[in-house]
C-alpha positions as protocol buffer text, in pm:
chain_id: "A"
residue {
  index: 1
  type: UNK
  ca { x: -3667 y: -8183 z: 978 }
}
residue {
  index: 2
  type: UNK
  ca { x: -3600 y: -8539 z: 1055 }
}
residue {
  index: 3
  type: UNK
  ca { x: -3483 y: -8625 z: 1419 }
}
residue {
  index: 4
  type: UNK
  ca { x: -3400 y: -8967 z: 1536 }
}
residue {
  index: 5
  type: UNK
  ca { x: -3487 y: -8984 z: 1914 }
}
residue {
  index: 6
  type: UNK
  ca { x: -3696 y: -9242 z: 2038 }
}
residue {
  index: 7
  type: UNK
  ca { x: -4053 y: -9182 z: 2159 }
}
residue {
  index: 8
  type: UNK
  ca { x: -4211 y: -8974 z: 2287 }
}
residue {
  index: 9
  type: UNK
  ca { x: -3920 y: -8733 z: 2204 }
}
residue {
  index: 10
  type: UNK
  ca { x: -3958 y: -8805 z: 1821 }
}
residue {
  index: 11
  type: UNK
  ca { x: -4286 y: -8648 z: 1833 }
}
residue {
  index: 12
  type: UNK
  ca { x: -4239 y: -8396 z: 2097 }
}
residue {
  index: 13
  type: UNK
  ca { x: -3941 y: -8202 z: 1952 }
}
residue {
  index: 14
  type: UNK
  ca { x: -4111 y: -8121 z: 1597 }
}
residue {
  index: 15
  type: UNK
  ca { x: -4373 y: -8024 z: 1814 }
}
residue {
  index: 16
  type: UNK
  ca { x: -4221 y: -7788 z: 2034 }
}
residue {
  index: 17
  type: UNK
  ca { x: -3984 y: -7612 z: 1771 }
}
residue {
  index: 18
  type: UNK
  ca { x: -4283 y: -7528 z: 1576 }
}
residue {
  index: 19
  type: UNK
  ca { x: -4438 y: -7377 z: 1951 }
}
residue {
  index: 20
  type: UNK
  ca { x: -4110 y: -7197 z: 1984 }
}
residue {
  index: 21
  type: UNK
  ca { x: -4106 y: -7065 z: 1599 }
}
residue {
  index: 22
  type: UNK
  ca { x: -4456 y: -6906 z: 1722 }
}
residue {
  index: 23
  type: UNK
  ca { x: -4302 y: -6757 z: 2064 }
}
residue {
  index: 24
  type: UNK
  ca { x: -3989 y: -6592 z: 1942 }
}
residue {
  index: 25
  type: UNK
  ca { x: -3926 y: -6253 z: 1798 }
}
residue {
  index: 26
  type: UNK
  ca { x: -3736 y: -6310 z: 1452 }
}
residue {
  index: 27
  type: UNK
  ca { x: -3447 y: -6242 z: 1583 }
}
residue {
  index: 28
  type: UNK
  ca { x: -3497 y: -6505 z: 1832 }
}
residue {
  index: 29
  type: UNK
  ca { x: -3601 y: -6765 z: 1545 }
}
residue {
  index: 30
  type: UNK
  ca { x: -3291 y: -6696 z: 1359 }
}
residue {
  index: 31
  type: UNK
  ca { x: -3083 y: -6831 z: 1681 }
}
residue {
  index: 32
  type: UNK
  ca { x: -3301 y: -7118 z: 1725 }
}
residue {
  index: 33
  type: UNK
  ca { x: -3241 y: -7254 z: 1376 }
}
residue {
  index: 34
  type: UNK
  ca { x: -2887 y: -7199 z: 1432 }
}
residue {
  index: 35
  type: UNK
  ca { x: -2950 y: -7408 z: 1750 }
}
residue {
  index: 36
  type: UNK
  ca { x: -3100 y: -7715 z: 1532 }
}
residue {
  index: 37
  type: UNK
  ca { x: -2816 y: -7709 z: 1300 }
}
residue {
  index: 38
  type: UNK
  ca { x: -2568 y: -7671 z: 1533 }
}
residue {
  index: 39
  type: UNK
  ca { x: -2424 y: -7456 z: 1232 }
}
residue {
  index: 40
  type: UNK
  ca { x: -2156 y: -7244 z: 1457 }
}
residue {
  index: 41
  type: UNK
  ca { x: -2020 y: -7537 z: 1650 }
}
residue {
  index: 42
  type: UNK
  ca { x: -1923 y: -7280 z: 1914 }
}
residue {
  index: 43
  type: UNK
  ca { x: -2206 y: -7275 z: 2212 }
}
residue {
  index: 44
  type: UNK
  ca { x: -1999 y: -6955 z: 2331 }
}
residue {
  index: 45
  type: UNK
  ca { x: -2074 y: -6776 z: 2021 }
}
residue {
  index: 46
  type: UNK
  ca { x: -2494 y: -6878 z: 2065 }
}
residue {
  index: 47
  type: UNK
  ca { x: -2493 y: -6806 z: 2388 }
}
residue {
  index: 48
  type: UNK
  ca { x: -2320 y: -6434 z: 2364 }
}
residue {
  index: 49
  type: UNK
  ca { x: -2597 y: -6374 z: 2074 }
}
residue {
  index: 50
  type: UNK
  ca { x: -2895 y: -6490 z: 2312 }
}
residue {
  index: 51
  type: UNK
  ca { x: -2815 y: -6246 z: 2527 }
}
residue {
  index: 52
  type: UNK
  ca { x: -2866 y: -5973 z: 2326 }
}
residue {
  index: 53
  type: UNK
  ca { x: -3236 y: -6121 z: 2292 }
}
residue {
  index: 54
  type: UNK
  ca { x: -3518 y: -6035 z: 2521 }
}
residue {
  index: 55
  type: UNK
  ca { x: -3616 y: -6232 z: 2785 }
}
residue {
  index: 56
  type: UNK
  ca { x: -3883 y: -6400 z: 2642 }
}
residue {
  index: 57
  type: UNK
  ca { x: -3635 y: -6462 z: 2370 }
}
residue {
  index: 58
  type: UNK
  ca { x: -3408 y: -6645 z: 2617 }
}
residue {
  index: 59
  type: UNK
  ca { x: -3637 y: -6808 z: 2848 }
}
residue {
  index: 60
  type: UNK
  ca { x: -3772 y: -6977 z: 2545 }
}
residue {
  index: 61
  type: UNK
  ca { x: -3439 y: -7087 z: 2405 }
}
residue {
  index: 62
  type: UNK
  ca { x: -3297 y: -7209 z: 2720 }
}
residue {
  index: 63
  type: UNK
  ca { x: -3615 y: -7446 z: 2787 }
}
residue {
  index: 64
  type: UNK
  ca { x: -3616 y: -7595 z: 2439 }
}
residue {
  index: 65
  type: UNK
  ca { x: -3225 y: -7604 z: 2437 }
}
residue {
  index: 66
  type: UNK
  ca { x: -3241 y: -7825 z: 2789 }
}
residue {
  index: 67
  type: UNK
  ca { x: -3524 y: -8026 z: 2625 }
}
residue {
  index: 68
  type: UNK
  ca { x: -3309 y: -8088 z: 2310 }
}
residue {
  index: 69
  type: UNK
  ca { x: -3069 y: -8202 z: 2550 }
}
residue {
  index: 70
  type: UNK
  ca { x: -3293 y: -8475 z: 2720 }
}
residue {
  index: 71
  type: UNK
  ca { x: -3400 y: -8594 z: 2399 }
}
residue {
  index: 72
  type: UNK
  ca { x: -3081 y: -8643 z: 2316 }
}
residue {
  index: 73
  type: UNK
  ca { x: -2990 y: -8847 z: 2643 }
}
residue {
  index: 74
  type: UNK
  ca { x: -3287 y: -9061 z: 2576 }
}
């Protein structure tokens, strides 16, 4: 996985995927990578699938989704 952000975020992220990968049911895991890819192209589509998901599941996913999203602004 090679990201391009600038630091500390080029660090951080590889770091905090691998803490999610540890967190999250399978399940979960499986919409995080789709996350990362950004495979679907259609957030609507991820979203309706993270519901499904536990909480823990979604908590997760929304924190390193808005953190992906910082490190992105950066």
């Amino acid at each position: 996985m090679d990201f391009d952000f600038p630091a500390p975020y080029d660090h951080e992220v590889p770091r905090r995927i691998g803490e999610a990968r540890r967190q999250l049911s399978p399940e979960g895991v499986a919409v995080l990578e789709r996350i990362i890819a950004d495979e679907s192209g259609d957030l609507e589509d991820i979203i309706a699938v993270m519901e499904s998901l536990p909480t823990s599941d979604r908590d997760a996913l929304v924190g390193i989704s808005r953190f992906f999203a910082e490190a992105y602004d950066a």
